[in-house]
C-alpha positions as CSV (number, residue, x, y, z in Angstrom):
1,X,-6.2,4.3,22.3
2,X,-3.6,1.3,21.6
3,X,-1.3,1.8,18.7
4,X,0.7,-1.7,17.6
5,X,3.6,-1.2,15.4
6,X,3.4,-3.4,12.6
7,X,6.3,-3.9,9.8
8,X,7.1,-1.0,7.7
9,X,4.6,1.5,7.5
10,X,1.8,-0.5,8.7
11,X,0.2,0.6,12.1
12,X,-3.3,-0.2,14.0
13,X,-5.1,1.5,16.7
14,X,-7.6,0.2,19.0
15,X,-10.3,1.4,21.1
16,X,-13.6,0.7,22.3
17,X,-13.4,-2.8,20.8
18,X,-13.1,-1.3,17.6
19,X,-9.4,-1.7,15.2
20,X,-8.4,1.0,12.6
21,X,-5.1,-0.6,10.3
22,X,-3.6,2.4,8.3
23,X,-1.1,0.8,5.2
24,X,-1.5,-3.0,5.4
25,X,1.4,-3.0,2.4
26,X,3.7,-6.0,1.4
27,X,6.4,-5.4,3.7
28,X,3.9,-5.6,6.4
29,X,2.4,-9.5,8.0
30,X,0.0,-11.5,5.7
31,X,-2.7,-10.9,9.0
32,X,-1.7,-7.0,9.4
33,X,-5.1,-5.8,8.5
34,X,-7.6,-9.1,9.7
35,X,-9.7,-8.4,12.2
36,X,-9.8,-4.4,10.8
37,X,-13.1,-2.4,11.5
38,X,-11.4,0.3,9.1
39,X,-8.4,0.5,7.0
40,X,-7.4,3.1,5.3
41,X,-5.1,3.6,2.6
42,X,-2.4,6.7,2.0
43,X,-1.5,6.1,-1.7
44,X,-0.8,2.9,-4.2
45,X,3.1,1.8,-3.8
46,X,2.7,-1.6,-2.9
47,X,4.6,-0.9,0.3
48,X,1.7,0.6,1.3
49,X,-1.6,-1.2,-0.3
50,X,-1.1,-4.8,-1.0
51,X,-4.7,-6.2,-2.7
52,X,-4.2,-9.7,-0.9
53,X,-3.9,-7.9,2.5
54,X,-7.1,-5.5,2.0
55,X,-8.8,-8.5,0.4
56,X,-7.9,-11.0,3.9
57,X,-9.2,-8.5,5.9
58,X,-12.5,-7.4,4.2
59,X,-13.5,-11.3,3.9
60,X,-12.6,-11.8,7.3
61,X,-15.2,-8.8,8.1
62,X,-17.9,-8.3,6.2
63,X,-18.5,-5.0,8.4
64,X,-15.4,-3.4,7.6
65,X,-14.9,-0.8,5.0
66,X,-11.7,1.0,3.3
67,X,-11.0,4.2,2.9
68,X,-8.3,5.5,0.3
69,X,-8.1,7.6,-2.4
70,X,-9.1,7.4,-5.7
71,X,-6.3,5.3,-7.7
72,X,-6.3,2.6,-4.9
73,X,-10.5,2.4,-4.7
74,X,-10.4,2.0,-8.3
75,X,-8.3,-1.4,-8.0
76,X,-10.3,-2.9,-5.4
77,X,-14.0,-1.2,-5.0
78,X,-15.7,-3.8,-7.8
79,X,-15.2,-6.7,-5.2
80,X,-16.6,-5.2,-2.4
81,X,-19.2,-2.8,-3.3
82,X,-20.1,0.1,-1.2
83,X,-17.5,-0.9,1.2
84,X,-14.6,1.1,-0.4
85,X,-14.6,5.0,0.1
86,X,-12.5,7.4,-1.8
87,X,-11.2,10.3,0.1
88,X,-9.0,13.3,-0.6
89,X,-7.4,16.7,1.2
90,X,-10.0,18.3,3.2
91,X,-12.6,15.3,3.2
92,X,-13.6,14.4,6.9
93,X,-15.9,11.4,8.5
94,X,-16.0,9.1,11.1
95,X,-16.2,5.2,11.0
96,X,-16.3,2.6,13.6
97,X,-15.6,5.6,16.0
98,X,-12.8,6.8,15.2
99,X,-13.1,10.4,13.4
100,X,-10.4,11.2,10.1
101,X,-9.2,13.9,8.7
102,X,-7.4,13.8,5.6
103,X,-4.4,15.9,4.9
104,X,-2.4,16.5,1.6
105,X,-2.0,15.5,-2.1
106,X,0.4,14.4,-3.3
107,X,3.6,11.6,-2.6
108,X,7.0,13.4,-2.4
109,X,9.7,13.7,-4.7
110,X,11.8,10.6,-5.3
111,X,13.6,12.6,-8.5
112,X,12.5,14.9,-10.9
113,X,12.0,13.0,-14.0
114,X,9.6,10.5,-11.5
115,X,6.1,11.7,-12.2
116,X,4.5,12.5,-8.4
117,X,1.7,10.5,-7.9
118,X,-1.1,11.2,-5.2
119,X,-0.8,10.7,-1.2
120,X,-3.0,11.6,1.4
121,X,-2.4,11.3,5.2
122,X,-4.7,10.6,7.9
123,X,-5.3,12.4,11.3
124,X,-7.2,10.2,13.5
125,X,-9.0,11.3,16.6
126,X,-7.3,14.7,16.2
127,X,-4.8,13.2,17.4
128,X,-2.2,10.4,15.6
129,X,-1.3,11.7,12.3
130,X,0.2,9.3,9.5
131,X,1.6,11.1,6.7
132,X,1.7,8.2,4.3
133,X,5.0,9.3,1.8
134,X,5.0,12.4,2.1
135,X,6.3,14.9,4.9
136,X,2.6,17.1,4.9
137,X,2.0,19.7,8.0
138,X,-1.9,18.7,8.8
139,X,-2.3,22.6,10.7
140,X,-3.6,20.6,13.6
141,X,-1.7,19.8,16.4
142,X,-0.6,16.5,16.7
143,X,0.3,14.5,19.7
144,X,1.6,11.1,18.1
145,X,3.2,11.5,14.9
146,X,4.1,8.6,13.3
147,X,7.4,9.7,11.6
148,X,8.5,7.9,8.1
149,X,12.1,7.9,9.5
150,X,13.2,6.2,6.1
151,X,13.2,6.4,2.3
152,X,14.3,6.6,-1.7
153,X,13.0,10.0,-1.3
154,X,14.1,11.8,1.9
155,X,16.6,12.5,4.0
156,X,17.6,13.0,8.0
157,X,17.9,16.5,8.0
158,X,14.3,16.8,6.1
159,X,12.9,14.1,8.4
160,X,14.3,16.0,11.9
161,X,12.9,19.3,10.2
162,X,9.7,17.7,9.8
163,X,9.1,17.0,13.0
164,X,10.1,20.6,14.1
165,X,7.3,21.8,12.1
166,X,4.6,19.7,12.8
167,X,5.5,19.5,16.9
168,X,3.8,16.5,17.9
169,X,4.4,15.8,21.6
170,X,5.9,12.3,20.9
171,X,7.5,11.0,17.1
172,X,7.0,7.4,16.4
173,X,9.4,5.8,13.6
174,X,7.5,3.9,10.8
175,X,8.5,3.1,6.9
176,X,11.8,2.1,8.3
177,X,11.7,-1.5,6.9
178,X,15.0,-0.5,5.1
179,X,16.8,0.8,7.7
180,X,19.5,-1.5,8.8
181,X,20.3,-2.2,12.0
182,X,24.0,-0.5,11.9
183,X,22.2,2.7,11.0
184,X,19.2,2.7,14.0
185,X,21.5,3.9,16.7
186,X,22.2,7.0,14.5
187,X,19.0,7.8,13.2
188,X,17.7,7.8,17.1
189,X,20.5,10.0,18.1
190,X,20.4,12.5,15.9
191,X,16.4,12.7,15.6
192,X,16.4,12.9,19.1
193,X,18.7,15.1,19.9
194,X,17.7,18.0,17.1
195,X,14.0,17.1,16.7
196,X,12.9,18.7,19.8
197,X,10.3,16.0,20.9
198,X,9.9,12.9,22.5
199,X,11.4,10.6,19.9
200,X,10.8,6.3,19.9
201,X,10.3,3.2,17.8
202,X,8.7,0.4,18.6
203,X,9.3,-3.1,16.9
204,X,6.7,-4.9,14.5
205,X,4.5,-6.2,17.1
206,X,5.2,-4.2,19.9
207,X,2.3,-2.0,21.6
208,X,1.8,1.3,23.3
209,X,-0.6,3.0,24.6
210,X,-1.5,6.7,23.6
């Protein structure tokens, strides 16, 4: 399988000729989910569902369906019928080969008096897990976990013991569209030294394969 970083918290995997795009959101490229066979959705912040990007993509496909949970399918499932799926914890299936599991409920905490709204994250192939915006432990192993290294609502010392709990072989860095440049070289360091795994980040456009 070929994961390409895109911006933010937007990834895609590829194999067999087939493209899975996991949070086309508008940080991420206009094109970040065209030429999708599946896309799926973690929750509604627009860094993370963008309608214009969903709607690209499903045009540009008339095969490819979404996959989200219920507040996002409910903004975007009248214009493509029976294309959009909601999902929640628990639910499994499999689409354009690739098989998902879906893990957790709800987004974490950006402050108290912010009402938490609902988040799920995706464990494809048993294998590359997204948590969307949250920091949720599927109880699978994971080898590729794609790590939200920045945001309002966490910090480094959560993020490192994050990745001590769910000990994926290797720790990818997405949702890091607001992390400067000055402040890279110390989130690497430090997440690499104390996180006990193969730590990396990969620039929007950049590949690897799993």
């Amino acid at each position: 399988m070929r994961l390409t970083k895109m911006t933010h918290a937007c990834i895609r995997l590829e194999k067999d000729g087939q493209t899975l795009v996991i949070d086309p959101g508008t940080f991420s490229e206009q094109d970040a989910a065209v030429g999708a066979d599946v896309i799926l959705v973690t929750h509604e912040h627009p860094d993370h569902f963008n309608e214009d990007r969903l709607r690209a993509a499903m045009e540009a496909n008339p095969g490819a369906g979404i996959w989200t949970l219920r507040s996002v399918a409910e903004k975007i499932s009248a214009a493509f019928p029976g294309r959009v799926h909601t999902v929640g914890h628990g639910d499994t299936f499999t689409a354009a080969g690739f098989d998902v599991q879906v893990h957790g409920e709800l987004h974490a905490v950006i402050h108290p008096d912010i009402p938490r709204i609902t988040n799920v994250g995706y464990l494809v192939d048993g294998s590359v897990f997204h948590p969307g915006d949250a920091l949720t432990v599927p109880g699978h192993p994971v080898e590729t976990l794609l790590l939200p290294v920045q945001a309002p609502w966490s910090k480094i010392s959560e993020v490192i013991d994050y990745v001590r709990e769910v000990k994926p072989r290797r720790a990818i860095d997405v949702h890091d569209a607001l992390l400067t440049d000055l402040a890279r070289p110390i989130y690497d360091r430090q997440i690499g030294e104390l996180g006990g795994t193969d730590h990396g980040r990969l620039t929007p456009g950049e590949t690897t394969d799993l």
